[in-house]
DRENDO-1510 file (C-alpha; in Angstrom, 1 decimal, always signed):
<recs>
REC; n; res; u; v; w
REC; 1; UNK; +63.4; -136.9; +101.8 .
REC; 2; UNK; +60.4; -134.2; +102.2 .
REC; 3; UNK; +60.9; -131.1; +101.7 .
REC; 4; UNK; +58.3; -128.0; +101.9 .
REC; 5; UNK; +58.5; -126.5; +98.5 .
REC; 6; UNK; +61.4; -125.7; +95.6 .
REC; 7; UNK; +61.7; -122.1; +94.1 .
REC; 8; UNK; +64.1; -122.5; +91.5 .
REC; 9; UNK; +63.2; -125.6; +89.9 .
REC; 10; UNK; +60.6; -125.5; +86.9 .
REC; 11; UNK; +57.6; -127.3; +87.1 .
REC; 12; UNK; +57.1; -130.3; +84.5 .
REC; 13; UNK; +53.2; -129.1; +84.2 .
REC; 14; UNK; +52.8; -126.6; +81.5 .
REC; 15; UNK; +53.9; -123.1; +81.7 .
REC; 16; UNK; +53.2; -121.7; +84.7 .
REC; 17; UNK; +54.5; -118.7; +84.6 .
REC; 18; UNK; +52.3; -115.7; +86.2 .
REC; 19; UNK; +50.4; -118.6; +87.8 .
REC; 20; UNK; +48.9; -118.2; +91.2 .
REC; 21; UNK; +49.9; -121.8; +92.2 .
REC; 22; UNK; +51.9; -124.1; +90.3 .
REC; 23; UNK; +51.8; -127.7; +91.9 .
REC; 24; UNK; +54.4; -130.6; +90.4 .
REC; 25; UNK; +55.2; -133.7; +91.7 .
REC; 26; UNK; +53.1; -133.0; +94.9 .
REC; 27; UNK; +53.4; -135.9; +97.4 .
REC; 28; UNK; +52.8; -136.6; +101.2 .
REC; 29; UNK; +52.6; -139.9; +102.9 .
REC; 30; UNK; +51.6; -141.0; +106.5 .
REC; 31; UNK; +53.1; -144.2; +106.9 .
REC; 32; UNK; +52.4; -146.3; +104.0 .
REC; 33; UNK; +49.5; -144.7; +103.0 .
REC; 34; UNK; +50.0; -141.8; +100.4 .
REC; 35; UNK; +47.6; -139.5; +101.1 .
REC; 36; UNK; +49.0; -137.0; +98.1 .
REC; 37; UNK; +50.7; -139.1; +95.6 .
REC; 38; UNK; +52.1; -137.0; +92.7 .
REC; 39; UNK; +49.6; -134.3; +92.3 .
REC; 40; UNK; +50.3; -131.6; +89.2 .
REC; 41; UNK; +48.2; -128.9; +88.9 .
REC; 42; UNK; +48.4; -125.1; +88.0 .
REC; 43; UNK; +45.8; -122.5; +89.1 .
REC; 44; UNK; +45.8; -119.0; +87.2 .
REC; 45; UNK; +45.2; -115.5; +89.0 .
REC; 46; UNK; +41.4; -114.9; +89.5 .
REC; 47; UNK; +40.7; -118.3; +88.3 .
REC; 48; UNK; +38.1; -119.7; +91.2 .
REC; 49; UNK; +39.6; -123.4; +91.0 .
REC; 50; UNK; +37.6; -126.4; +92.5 .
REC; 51; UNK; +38.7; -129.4; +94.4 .
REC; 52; UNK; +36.4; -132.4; +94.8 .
REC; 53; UNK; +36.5; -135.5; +96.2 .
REC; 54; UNK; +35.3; -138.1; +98.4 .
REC; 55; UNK; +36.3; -138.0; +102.2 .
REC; 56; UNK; +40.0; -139.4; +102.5 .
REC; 57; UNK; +40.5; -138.4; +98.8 .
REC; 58; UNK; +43.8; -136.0; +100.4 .
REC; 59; UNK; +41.9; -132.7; +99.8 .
REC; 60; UNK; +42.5; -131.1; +103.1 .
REC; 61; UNK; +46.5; -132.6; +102.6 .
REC; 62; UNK; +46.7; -131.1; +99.0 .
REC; 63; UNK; +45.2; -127.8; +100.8 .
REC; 64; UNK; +48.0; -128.1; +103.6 .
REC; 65; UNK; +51.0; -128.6; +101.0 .
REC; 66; UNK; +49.7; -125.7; +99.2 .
REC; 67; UNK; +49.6; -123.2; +101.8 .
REC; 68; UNK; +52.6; -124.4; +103.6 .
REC; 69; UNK; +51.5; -125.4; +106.5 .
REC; 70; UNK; +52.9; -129.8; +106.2 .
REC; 71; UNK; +55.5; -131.4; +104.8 .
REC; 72; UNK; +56.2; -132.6; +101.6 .
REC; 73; UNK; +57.7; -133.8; +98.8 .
REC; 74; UNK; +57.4; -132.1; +95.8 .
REC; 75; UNK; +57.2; -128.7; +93.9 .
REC; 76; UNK; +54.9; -125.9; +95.0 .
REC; 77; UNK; +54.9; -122.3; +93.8 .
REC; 78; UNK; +52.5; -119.6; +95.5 .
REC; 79; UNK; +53.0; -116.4; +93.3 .
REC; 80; UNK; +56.6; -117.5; +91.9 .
REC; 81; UNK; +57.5; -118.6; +95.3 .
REC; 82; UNK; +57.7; -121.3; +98.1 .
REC; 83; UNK; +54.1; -121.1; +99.9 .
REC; 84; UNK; +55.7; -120.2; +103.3 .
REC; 85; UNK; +57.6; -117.3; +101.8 .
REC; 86; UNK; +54.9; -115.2; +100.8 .
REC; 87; UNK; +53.1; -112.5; +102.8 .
REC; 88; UNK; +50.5; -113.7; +104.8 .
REC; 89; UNK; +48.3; -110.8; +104.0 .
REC; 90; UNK; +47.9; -111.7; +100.4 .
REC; 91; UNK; +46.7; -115.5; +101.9 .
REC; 92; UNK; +43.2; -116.3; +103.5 .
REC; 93; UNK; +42.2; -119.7; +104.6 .
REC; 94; UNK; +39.2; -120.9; +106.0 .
REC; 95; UNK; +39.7; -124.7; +106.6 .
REC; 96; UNK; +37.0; -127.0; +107.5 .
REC; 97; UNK; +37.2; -127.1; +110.7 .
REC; 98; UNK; +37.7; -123.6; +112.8 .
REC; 99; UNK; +37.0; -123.3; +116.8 .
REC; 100; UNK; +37.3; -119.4; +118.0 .
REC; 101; UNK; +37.0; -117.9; +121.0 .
REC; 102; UNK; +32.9; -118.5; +121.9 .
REC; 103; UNK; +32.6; -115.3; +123.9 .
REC; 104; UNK; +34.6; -113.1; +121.4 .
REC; 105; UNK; +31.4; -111.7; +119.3 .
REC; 106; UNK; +31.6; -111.6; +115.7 .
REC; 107; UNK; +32.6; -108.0; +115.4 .
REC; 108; UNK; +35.4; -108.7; +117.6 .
REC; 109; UNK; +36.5; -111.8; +116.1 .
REC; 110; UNK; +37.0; -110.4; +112.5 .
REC; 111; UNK; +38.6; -107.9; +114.5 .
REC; 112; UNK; +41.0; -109.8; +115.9 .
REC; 113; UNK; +42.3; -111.8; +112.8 .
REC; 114; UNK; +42.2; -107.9; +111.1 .
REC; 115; UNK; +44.8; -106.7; +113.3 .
REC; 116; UNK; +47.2; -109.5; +112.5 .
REC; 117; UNK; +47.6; -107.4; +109.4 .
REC; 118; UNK; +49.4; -103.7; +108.6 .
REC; 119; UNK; +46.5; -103.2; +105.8 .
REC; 120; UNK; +43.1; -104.7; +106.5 .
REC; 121; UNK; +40.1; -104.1; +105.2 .
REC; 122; UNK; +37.0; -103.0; +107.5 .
REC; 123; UNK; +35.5; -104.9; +109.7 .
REC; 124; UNK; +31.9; -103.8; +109.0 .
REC; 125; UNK; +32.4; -103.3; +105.8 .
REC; 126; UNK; +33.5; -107.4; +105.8 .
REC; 127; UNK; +30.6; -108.6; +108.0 .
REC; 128; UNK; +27.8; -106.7; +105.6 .
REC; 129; UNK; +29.7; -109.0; +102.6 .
REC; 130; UNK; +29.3; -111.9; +104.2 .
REC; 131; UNK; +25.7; -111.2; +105.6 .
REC; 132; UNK; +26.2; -110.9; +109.6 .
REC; 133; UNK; +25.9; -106.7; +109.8 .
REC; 134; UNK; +23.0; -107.4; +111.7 .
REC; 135; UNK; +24.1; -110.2; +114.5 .
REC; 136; UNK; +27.8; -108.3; +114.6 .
REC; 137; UNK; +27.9; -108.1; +118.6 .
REC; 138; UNK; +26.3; -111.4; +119.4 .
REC; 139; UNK; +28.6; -113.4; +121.0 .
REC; 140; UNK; +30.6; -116.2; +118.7 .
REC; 141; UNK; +28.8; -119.4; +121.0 .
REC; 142; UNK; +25.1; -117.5; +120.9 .
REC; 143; UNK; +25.1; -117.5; +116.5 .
REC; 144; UNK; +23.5; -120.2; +114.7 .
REC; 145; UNK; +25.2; -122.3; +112.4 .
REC; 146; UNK; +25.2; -120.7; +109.8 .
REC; 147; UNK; +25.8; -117.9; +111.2 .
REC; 148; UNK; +29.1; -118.9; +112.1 .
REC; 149; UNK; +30.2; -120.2; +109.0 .
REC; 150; UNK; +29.6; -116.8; +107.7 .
REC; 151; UNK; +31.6; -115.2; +110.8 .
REC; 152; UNK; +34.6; -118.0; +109.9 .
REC; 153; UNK; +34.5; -116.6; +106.0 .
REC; 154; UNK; +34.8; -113.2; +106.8 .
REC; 155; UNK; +38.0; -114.1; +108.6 .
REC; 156; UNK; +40.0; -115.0; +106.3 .
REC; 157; UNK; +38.4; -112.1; +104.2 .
REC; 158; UNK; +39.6; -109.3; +105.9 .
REC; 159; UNK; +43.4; -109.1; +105.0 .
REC; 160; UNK; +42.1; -108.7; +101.4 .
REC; 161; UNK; +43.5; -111.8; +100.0 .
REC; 162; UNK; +45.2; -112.2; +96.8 .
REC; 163; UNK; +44.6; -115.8; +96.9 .
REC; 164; UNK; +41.6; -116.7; +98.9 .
REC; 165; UNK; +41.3; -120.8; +100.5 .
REC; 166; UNK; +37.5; -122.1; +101.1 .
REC; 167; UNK; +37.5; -125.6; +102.4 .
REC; 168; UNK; +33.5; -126.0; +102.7 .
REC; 169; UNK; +32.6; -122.4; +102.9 .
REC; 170; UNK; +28.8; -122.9; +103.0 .
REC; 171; UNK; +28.6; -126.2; +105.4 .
REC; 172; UNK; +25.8; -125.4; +107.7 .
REC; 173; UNK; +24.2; -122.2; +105.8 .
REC; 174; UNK; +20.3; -121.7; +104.9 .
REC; 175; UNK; +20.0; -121.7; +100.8 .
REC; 176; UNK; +19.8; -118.2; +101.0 .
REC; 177; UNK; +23.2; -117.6; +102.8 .
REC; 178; UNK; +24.4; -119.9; +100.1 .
REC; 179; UNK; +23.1; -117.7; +97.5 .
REC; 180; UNK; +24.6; -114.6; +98.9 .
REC; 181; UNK; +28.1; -116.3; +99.3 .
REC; 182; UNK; +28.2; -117.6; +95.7 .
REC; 183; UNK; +27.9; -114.0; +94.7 .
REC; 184; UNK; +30.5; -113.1; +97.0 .
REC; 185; UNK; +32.5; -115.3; +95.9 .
REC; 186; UNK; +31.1; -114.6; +92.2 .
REC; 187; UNK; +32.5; -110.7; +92.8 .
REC; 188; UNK; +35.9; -111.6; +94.2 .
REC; 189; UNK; +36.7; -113.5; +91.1 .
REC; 190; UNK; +35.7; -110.9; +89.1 .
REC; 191; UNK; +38.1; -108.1; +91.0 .
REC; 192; UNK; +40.8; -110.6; +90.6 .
REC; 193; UNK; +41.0; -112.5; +93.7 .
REC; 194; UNK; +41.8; -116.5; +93.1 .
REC; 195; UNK; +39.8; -118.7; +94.9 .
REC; 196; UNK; +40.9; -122.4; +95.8 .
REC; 197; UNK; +38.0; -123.7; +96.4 .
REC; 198; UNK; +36.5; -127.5; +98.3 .
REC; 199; UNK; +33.3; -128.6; +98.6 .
REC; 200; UNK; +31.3; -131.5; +98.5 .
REC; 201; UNK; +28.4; -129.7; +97.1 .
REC; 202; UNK; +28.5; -130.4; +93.3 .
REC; 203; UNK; +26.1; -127.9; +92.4 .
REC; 204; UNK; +28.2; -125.1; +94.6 .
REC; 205; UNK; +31.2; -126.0; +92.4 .
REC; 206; UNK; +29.7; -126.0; +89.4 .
REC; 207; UNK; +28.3; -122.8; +89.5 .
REC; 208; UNK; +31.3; -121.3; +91.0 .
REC; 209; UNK; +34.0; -122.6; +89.4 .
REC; 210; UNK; +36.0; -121.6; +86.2 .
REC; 211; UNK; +38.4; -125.7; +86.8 .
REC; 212; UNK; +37.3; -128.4; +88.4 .
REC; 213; UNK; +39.8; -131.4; +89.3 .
REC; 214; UNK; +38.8; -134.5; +91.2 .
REC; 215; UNK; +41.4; -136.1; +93.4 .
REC; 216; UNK; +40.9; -139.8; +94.0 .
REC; 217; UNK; +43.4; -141.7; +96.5 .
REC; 218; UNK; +46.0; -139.0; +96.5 .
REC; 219; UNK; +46.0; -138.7; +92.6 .
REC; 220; UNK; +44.0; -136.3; +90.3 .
REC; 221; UNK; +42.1; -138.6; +87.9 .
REC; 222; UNK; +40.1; -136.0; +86.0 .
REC; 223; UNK; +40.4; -132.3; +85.7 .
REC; 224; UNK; +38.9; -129.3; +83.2 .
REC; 225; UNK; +36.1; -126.9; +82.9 .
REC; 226; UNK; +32.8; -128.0; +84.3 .
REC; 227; UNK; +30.9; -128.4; +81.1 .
REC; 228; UNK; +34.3; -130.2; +79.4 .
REC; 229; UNK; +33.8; -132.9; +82.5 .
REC; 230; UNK; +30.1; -133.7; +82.0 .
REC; 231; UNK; +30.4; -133.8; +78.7 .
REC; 232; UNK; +33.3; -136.8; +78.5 .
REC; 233; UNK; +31.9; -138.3; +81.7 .
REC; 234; UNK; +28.7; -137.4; +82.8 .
REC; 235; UNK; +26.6; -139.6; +80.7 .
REC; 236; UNK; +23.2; -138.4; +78.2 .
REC; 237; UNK; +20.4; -136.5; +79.5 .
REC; 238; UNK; +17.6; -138.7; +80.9 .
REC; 239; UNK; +13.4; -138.7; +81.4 .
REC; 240; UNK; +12.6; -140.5; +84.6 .
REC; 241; UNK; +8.7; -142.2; +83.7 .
REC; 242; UNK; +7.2; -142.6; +87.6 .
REC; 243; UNK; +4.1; -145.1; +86.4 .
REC; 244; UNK; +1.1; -146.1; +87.5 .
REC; 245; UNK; +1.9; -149.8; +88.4 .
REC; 246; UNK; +5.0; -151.7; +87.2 .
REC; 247; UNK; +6.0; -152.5; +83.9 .
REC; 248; UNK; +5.8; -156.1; +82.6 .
REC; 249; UNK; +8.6; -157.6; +81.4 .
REC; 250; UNK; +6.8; -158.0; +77.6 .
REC; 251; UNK; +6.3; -154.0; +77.8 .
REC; 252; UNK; +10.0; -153.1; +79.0 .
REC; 253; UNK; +11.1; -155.2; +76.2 .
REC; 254; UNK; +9.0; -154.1; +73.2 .
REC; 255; UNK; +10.1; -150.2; +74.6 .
REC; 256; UNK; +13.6; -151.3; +74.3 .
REC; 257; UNK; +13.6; -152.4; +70.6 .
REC; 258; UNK; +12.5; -148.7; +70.2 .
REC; 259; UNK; +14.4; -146.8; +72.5 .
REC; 260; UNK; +17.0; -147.0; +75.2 .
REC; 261; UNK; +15.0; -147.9; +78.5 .
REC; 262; UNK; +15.6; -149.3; +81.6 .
REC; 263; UNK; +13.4; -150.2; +84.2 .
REC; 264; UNK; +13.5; -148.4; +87.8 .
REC; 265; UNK; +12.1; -148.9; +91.3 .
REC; 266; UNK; +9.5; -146.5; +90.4 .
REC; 267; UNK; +8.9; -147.1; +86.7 .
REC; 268; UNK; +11.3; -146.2; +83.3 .
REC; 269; UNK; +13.9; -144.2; +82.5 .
REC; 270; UNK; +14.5; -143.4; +78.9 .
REC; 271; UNK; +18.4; -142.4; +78.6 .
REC; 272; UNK; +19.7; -139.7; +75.4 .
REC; 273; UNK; +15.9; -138.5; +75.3 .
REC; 274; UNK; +16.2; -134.3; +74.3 .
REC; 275; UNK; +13.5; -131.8; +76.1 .
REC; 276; UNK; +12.0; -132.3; +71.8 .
REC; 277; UNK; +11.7; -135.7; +72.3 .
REC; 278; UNK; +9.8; -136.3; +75.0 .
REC; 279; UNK; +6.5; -136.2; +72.9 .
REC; 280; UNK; +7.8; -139.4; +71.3 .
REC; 281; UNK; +8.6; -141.3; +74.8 .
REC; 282; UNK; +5.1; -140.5; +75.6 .
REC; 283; UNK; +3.6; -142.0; +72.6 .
REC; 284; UNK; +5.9; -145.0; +73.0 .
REC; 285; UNK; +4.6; -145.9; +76.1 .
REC; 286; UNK; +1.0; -145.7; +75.0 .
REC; 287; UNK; +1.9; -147.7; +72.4 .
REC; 288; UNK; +2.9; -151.0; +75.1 .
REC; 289; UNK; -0.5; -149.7; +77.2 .
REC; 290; UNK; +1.4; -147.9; +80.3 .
REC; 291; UNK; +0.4; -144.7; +82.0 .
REC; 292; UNK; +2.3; -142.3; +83.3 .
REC; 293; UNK; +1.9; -140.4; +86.5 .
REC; 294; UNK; +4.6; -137.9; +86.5 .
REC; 295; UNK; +7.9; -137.1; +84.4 .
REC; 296; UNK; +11.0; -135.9; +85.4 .
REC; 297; UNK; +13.9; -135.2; +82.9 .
REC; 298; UNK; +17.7; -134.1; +83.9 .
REC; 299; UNK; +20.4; -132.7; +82.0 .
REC; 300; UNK; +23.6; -134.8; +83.3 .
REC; 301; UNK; +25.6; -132.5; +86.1 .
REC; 302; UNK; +29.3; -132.4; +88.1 .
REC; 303; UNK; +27.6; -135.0; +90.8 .
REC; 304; UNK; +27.3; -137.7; +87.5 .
REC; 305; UNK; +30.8; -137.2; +87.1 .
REC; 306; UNK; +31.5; -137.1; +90.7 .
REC; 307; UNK; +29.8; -140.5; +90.7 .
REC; 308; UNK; +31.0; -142.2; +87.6 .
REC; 309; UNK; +34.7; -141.5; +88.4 .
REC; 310; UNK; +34.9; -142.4; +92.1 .
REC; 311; UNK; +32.4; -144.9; +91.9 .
REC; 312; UNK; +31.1; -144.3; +95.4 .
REC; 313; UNK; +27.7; -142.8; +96.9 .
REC; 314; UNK; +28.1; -139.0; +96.3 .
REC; 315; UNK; +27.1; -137.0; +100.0 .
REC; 316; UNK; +26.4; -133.3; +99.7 .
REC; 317; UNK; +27.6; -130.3; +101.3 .
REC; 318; UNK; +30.2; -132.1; +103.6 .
REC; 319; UNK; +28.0; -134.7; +105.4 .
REC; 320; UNK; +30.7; -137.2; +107.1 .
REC; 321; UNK; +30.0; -141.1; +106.5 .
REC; 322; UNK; +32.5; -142.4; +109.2 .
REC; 323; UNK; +33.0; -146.0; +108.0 .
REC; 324; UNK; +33.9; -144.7; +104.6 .
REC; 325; UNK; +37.6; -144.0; +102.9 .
REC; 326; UNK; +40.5; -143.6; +104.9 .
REC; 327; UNK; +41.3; -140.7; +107.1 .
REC; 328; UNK; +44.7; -138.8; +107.3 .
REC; 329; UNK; +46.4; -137.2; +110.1 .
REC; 330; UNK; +49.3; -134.7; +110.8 .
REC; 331; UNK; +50.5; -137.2; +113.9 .
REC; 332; UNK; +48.3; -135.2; +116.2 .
REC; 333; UNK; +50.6; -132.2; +115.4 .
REC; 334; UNK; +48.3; -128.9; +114.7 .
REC; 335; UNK; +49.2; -126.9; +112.1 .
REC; 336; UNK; +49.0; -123.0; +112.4 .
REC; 337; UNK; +49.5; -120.4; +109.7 .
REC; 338; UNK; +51.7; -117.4; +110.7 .
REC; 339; UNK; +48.9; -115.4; +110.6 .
REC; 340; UNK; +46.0; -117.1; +111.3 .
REC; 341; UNK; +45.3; -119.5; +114.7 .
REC; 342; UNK; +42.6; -121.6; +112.5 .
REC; 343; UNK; +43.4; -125.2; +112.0 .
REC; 344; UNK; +42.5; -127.3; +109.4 .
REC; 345; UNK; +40.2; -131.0; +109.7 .
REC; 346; UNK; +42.6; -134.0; +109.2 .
REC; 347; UNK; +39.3; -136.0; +107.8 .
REC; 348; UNK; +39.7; -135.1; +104.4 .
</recs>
């Protein structure tokens, strides 16, 4: 039988007490495909916490069980309580996928959501956080895309969440608006707002975010501190050799009784070399007579992990591949939040 969420029974995660979310046992099936199957997780108070995952993974359904806003079975605790118990005003979401009025303009979009509340915060003082001072009074359908993202973030901003839910915040922004909304983000953590936050950009969460787990088919197979991840998965650091014509097969093979080499498309790569060592990879391949035209080494990061544990093509910031994973769906039903008319993507 599903149920929404369970006060007063104790999680079998660790202690959770004081916890911003406590997840046990979370599940949620469409048919006989599990979309959530048995998902534990806690989330501390101005923890930002980050969810990753390939499309169909059962982000957006983890999200929904989370916030109240699907059925399930399960345990989930918002703030001691069940999700649709607590006030709205200490909740923002920002889903995915959010379609406002086009001829409301900004101002009077952040506006709107603002007076669902008794206590919200400013609406100027919101749109100069989230960078759209300047275009406040062009109308929603006139903004670029960007533009709008920003417009949707300051949203679900402007109750003054407690616990804030970004679901792609920065799909569709310039690298500077990404900048500036990493330390908005950055600052909220630090005045002790807790951040939930998706993304398919790797880099976005690992600069943002204090816990990383990655959901696979319903189920979270890995989850920790950034660094703790690539360290246990994401592989040695590596010096990528673009040469000046390919390798023969004698020269890859006297290299590899040296070091730890394989060949590429465009040349070598030499895997566990430190920034000290490249001297050494240098002289080893003068020593088999090749040339190098360029060198490129890399530190292991959160995509090498994103990619060794879900062993499919890693696509940034949100870009959809249609044929790929499963999709889940809410039986056409959309879902609404008390106090906000945004409705989240049923393609996650």
């Amino acid at each position: 039988m599903q149920h929404t969420a369970v006060a007063d029974e104790g999680p079998s995660v660790p202690d959770g007490d004081g916890a911003a979310i406590v997840a046990d046992g979370v599940r949620r099936s469409y048919g006989d495909v599990d979309a959530v199957d048995g998902v534990d997780l806690i989330v501390n108070p101005g923890e930002v916490f980050g969810l990753i995952g390939p499309n169909g993974a059962g982000k957006t359904t983890l999200v929904r069980a989370l916030t109240g806003t699907t059925a399930f079975e399960g345990t989930v605790r918002v703030f001691g309580a069940d999700p649709r118990a607590v006030d709205p005003a200490r909740v923002g979401l920002l889903p995915q996928s959010f379609d406002p009025p086009a001829r409301l303009t900004a101002r009077e979009l952040v506006a709107y959501y603002g007076g669902l509340y008794d206590d919200a915060r400013d609406v100027d003082g919101v749109l100069r956080d989230v960078g759209m001072a300047d275009d406040a009074d062009a109308w929603y359908e006139t903004l670029s895309g960007g533009q709008k993202r920003r417009t949707c973030v300051a949203t679900a901003l402007v109750n003054d969440p407690d616990l804030l839910f970004l679901d792609e915040p920065t799909t569709g922004i310039d690298p500077a608006g990404r900048r500036a909304l990493h330390r908005l983000i950055e600052r909220l953590a630090e005045s002790g707002t807790t951040v939930f936050l998706t993304s398919h950009a790797m880099d976005e969460v690992e600069r943002l975010a204090d816990r990383v787990a990655l959901l696979r088919d319903g189920r979270i197979v890995a989850s920790g501190a950034p660094d703790a991840l690539i360290s246990e998965h994401g592989g040695r650091p590596r010096l990528d050799v673009s040469l000046s014509r390919p390798p023969s097969c004698e020269a890859v093979d006297r290299l590899s009784a040296r070091v730890d080499v394989d060949a590429t498309d465009g040349g070598l790569r030499f895997v566990g070399v430190r920034p000290e060592e490249i001297g050494g990879a240098v002289d080893a391949l003068e020593g088999v007579g090749l040339t190098f035209e360029s060198l490129t080494w890399s530190e292991p990061s959160l995509e090498d992990v994103y990619l060794r544990l879900t062993g499919e093509e890693y696509t940034p910031r949100g870009e959809q591949d249609e044929g790929a994973g499963r999709t889940e769906s809410d039986g056409g039903e959309t879902v609404r939040r008390e106090a906000s008319a945004s409705t989240a993507e049923d393609d996650e």
